[in-house]
Kinemage of the C-alpha trace (Angstrom):
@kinemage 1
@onewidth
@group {chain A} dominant
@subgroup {mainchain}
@vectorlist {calphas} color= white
{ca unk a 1} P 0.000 0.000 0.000
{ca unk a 2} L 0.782 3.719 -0.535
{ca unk a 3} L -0.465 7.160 0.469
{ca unk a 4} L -1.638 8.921 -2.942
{ca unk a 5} L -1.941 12.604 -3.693
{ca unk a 6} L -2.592 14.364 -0.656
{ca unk a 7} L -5.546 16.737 -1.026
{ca unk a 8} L -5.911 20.082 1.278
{ca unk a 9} L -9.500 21.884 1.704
{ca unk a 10} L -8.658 24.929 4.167
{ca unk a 11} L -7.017 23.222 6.977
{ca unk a 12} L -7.735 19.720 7.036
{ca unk a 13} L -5.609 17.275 4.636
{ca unk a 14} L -7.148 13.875 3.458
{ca unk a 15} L -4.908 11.647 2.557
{ca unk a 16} L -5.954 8.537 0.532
{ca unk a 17} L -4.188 5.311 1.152
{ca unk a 18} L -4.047 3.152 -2.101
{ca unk a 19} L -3.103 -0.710 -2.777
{ca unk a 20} L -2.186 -1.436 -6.008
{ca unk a 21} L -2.198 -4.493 -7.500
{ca unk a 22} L -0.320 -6.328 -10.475
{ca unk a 23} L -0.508 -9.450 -12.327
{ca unk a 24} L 1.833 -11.007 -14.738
{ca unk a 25} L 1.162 -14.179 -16.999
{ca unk a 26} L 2.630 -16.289 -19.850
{ca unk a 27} L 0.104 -16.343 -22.922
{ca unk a 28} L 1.422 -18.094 -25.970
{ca unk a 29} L 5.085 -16.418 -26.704
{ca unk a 30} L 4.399 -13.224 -24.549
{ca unk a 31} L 3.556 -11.794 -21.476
{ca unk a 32} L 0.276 -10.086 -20.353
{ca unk a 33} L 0.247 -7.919 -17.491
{ca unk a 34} L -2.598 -5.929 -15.929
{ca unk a 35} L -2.944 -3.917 -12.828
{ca unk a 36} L -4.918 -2.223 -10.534
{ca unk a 37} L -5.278 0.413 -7.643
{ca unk a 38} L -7.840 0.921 -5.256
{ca unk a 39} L -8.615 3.455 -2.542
{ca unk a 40} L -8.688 1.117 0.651
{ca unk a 41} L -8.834 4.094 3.384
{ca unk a 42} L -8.766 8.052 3.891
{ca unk a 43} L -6.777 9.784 6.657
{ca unk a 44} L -7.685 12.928 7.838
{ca unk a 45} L -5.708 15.424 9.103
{ca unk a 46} L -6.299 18.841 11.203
{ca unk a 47} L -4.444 20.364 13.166
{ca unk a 48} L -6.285 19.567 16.040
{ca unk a 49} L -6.661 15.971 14.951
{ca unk a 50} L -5.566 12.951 13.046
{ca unk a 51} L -8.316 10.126 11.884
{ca unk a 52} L -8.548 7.179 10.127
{ca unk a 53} L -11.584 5.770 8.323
{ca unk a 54} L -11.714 2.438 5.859
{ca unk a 55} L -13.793 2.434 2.359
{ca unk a 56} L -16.917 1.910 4.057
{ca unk a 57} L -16.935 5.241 6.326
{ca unk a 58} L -15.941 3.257 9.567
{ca unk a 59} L -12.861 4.661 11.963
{ca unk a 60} L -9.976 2.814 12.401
{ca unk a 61} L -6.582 2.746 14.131
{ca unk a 62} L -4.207 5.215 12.260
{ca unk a 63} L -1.524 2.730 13.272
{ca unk a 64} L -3.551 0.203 11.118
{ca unk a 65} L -2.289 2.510 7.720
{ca unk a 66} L 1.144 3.571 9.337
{ca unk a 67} L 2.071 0.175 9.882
{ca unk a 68} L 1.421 -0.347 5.918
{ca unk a 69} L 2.765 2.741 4.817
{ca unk a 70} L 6.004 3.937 5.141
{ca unk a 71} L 5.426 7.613 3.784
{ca unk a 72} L 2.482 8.430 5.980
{ca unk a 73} L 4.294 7.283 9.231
{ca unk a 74} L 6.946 9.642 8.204
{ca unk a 75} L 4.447 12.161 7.056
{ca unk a 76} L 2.665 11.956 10.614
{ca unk a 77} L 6.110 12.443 12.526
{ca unk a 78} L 6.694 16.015 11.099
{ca unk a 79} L 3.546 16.992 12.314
């Protein structure tokens, strides 16, 4: 996983956190690849507060995204 482009609105940063996903095959002489990325989570971030929520709207632990993502854990400790 990765964080993608952040996006600011006033104060508050949301950060989406992205898996992407790619798959390699042999087909006759060649090779066929394909891939994929999807939005998995959003964190938010104010500068009163930092929150996590999954693709279906529900909180979870930040540390759930940081652990994944090396940027964002980074990106948290400078602020």
């Amino acid at each position: 996983m990765s964080a993608g482009q952040p996006i600011t609105v006033g104060e508050i940063m949301l950060l989406p956190i992205v898996r992407t996903s790619i798959s390699c095959r042999n087909v006759n002489s060649g090779i066929v690849c394909s891939g994929s990325k999807n939005v998995v989570g959003t964190v938010i971030i104010s500068p009163k507060w930092k929150r996590a929520l999954n693709v279906a709207g529900e909180e979870v632990p930040i540390d759930q995204y940081t652990e994944q993502v090396v940027e964002l854990k980074e990106m948290l400790q400078g602020m």
